[in-house]
C-alpha positions as CSV (number, residue, x, y, z in Angstrom):
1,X,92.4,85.4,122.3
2,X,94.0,81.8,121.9
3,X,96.9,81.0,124.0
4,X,100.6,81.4,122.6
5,X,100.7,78.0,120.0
6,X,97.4,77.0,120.3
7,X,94.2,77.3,118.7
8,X,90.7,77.2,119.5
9,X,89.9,73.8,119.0
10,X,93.0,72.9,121.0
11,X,95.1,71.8,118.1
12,X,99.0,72.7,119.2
13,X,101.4,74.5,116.7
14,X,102.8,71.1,115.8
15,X,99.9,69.5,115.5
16,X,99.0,71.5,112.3
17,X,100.8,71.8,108.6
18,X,102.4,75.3,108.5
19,X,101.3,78.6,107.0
20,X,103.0,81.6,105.9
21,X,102.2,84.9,106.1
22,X,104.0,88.0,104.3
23,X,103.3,91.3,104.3
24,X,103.7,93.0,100.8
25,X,105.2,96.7,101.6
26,X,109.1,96.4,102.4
27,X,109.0,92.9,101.8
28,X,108.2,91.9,98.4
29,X,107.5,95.8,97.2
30,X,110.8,97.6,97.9
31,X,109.8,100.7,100.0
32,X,112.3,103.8,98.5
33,X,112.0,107.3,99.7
34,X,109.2,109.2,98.9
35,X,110.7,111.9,96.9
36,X,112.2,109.5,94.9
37,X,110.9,108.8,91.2
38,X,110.0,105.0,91.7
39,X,108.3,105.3,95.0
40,X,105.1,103.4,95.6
41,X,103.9,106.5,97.1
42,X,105.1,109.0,94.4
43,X,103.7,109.7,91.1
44,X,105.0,106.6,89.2
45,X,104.4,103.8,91.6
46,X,104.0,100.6,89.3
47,X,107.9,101.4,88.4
48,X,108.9,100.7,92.2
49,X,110.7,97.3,92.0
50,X,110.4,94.3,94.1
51,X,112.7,93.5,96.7
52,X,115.5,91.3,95.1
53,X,114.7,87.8,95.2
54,X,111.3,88.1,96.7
55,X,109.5,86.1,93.6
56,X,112.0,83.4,92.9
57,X,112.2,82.4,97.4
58,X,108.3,83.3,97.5
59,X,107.7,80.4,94.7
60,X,109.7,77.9,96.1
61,X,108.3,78.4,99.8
62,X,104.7,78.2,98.1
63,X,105.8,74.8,96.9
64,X,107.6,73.6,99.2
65,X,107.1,73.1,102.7
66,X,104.0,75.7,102.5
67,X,102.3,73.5,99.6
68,X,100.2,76.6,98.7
69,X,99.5,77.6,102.2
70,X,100.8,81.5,102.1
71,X,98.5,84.7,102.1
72,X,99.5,88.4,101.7
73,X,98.3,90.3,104.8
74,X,99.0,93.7,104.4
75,X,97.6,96.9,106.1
76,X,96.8,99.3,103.1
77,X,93.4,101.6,103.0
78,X,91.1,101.3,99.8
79,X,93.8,103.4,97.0
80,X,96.6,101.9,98.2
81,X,95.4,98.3,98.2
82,X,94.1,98.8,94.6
83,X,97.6,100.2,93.5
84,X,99.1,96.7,95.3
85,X,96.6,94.2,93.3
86,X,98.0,97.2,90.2
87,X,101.4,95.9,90.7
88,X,101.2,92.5,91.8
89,X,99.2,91.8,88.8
90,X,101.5,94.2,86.4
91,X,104.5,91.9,87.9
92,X,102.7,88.9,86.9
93,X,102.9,87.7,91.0
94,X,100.6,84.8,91.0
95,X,102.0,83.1,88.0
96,X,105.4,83.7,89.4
97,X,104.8,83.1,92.9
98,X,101.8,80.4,92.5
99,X,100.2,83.1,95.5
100,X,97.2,83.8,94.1
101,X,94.6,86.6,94.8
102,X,92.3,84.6,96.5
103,X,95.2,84.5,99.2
104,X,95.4,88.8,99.8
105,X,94.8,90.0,102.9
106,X,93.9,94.0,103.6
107,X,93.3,95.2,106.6
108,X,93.0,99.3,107.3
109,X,95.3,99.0,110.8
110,X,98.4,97.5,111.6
111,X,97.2,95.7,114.8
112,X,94.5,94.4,112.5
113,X,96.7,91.6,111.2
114,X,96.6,89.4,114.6
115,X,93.2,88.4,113.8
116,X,93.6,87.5,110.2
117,X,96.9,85.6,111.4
118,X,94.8,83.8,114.1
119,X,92.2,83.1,111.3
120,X,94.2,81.5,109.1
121,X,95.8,80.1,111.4
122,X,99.2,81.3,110.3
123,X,102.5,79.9,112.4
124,X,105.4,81.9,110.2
125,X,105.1,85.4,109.7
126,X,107.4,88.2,108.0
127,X,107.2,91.7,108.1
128,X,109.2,94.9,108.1
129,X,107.9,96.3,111.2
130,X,108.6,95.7,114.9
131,X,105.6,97.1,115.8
132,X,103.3,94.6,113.5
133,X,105.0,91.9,114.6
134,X,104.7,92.6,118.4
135,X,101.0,92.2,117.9
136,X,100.8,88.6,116.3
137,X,101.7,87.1,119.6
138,X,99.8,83.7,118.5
139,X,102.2,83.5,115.4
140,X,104.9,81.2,116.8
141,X,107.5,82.5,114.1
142,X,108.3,86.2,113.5
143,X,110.7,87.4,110.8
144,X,111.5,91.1,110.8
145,X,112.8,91.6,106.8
146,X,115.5,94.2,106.8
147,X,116.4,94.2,103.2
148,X,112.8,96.0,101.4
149,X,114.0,99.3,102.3
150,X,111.7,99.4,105.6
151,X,110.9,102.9,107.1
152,X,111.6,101.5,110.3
153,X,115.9,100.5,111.5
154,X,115.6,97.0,113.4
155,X,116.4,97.6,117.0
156,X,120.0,96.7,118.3
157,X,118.5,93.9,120.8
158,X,115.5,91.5,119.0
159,X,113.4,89.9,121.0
160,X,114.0,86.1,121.6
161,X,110.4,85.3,119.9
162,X,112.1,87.4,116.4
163,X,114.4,86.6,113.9
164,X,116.0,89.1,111.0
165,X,116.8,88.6,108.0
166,X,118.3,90.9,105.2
167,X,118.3,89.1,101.9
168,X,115.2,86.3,100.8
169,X,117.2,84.1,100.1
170,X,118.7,84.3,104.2
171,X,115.0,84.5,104.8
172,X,113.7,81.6,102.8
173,X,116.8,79.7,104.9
174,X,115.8,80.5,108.3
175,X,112.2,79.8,107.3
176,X,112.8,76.5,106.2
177,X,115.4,75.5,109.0
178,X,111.4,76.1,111.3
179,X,109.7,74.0,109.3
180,X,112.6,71.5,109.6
181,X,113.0,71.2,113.1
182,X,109.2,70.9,113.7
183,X,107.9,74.7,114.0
């Protein structure tokens, strides 16, 4: 595994452009209980809405400072990642996002996404679970989105290497203030 910030190659963090990476679950789907009639889960799941705002920030950060460079990585087994490229298609997502398919990620564990991070070498990263993010230890930016409806309550103390957010548009902020300042 390649040290904290680096790459093989031995190109540092800053010496490359930045790339996002978003997980699609509680972040841009919005995750509501199971028994509930628009759960991704239940019986009607292309009626489960998309977190609020998630299209309009994901667009702009696409554009600009990402210029194109943000992939979906999301852990989701055969049914369930054919239901996501269901919605994000019934949603019109790549027109709206310019985040096109070419640009999905699935893996079948959580733990799984540290590689495709490292891969891609992706340097922002936001997700709704603690325990995913604790795994992408080469991603020098961690974001643990609140505001999807997550299964999962943020603990009380975040680690120094995290940083929550509860709206996108608070998200898409904090995002661009590390691209800003270098990260």
């Amino acid at each position: 595994m390649a040290a904290h910030g680096n790459r093989p190659g031995g190109d540092s963090a800053a010496e490359r452009p930045p790339v996002l990476g978003v997980d699609i679950g509680g972040v841009i789907i919005n995750r509501v209980g199971d028994d509930h009639d628009t759960s991704f889960f239940g019986e009607t799941p292309m009626r489960t809405p998309a977190v609020e705002g998630v299209f309009e920030a994901l667009a702009a950060l696409a554009a600009d400072p990402f210029r194109g460079r943000v992939h979906l990585v999301s852990k989701a087994r055969p049914a369930t990642a054919d239901r996501t490229l269901r919605w994000l298609a019934l949603h019109a997502f790549a027109g709206r996002t310019g985040i096109g398919d070419d640009r999905l990620h699935f893996v079948l564990e959580r733990a799984e996404k540290a590689p495709v991070c490292e891969r891609l070498g992706i340097t922002h990263f936001v997700d709704d679970r603690m325990d995913v993010l604790r795994h992408l230890g080469a991603v020098p930016h961690r974001y643990l989105f609140t505001g999807g409806g997550g299964a999962a309550e943020a603990p009380d103390d975040l680690p120094a290497w995290a940083e929550r957010s509860d709206t996108w548009p608070e998200l898409a902020a904090a995002i661009h203030r590390s691209v800003a300042a270098g990260g």
